[in-house]
C-alpha positions in Angstrom: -14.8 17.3 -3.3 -12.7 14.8 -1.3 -9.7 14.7 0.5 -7.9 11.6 -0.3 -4.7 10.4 0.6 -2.4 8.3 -1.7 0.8 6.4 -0.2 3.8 5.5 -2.7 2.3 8.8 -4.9 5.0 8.3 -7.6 5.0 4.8 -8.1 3.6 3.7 -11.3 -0.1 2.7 -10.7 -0.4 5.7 -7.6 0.4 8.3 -10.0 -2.3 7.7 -12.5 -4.0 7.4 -9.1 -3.2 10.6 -8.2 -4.0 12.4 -11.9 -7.4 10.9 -11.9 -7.9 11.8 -8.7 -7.0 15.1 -9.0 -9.1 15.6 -12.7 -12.2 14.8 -10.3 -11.5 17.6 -8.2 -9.7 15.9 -5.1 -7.5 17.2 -2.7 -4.9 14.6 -2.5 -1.9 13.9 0.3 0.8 12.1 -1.8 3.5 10.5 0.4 6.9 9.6 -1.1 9.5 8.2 0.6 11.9 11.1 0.4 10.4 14.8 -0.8 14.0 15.7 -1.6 13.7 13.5 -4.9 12.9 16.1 -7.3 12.8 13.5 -10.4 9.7 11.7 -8.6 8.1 15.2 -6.4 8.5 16.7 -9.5 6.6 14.2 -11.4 3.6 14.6 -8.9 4.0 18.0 -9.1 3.7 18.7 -12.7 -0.1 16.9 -13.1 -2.9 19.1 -13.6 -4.3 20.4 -10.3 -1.2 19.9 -8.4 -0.4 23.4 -7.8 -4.3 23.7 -6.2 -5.1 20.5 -4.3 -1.7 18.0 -4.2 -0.2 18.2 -1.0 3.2 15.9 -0.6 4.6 13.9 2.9 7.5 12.4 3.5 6.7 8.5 5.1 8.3 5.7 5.8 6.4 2.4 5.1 8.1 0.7 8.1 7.2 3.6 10.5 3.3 3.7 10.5 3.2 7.0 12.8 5.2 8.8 9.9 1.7 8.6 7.5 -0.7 10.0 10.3 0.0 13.8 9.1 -0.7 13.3 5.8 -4.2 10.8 6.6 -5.3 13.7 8.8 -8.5 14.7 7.9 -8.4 12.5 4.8 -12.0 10.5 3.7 -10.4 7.5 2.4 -6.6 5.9 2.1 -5.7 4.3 -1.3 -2.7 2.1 0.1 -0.4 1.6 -2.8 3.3 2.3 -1.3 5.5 -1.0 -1.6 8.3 -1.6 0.5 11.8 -1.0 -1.7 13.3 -4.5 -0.9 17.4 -5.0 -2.2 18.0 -8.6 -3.3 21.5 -9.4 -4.1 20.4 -12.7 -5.1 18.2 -14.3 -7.9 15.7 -12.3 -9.9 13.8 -15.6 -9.5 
């Protein structure tokens, strides 16, 4: 099968992303913004198939080299990371 990568892995859209991915057989490259958070790595790494074929990066969305080790070798790039954007002003 493939090897995919999937940027912004634990969001909410990229994870179903990665679990259907993954239930077809895919290697996938997640990349999170920090592998030290356990609440969302763990999420990730708790979908069937993960133990076999998910490999997590760390990346930063403002730093494009930071997502070239875990495109390497990938057939296709599913774009779905967001930058995190703090707003102390209206919700509006």
């Amino acid at each position: 099968m493939s090897k995919v990568c999937v940027t912004g892995a634990a969001g909410y859209i990229a994870s179903w992303l990665v679990k259907k991915l993954l239930e077809r057989g895919c290697t996938v490259h997640g990349t999170l913004r920090n592998l030290g958070d356990e609440k969302k790595a763990g999420l990730l790494r708790g979908l069937p198939g993960a133990a076999e074929r998910l490999v997590l990066f760390e990346a930063d969305i403002y730093d494009a080299a930071s997502f070239e080790p875990a495109i390497q070798g990938c057939e296709f790039v599913f774009l779905v990371a967001t930058p995190l954007q703090h707003n102390s002003g209206s919700s509006k």
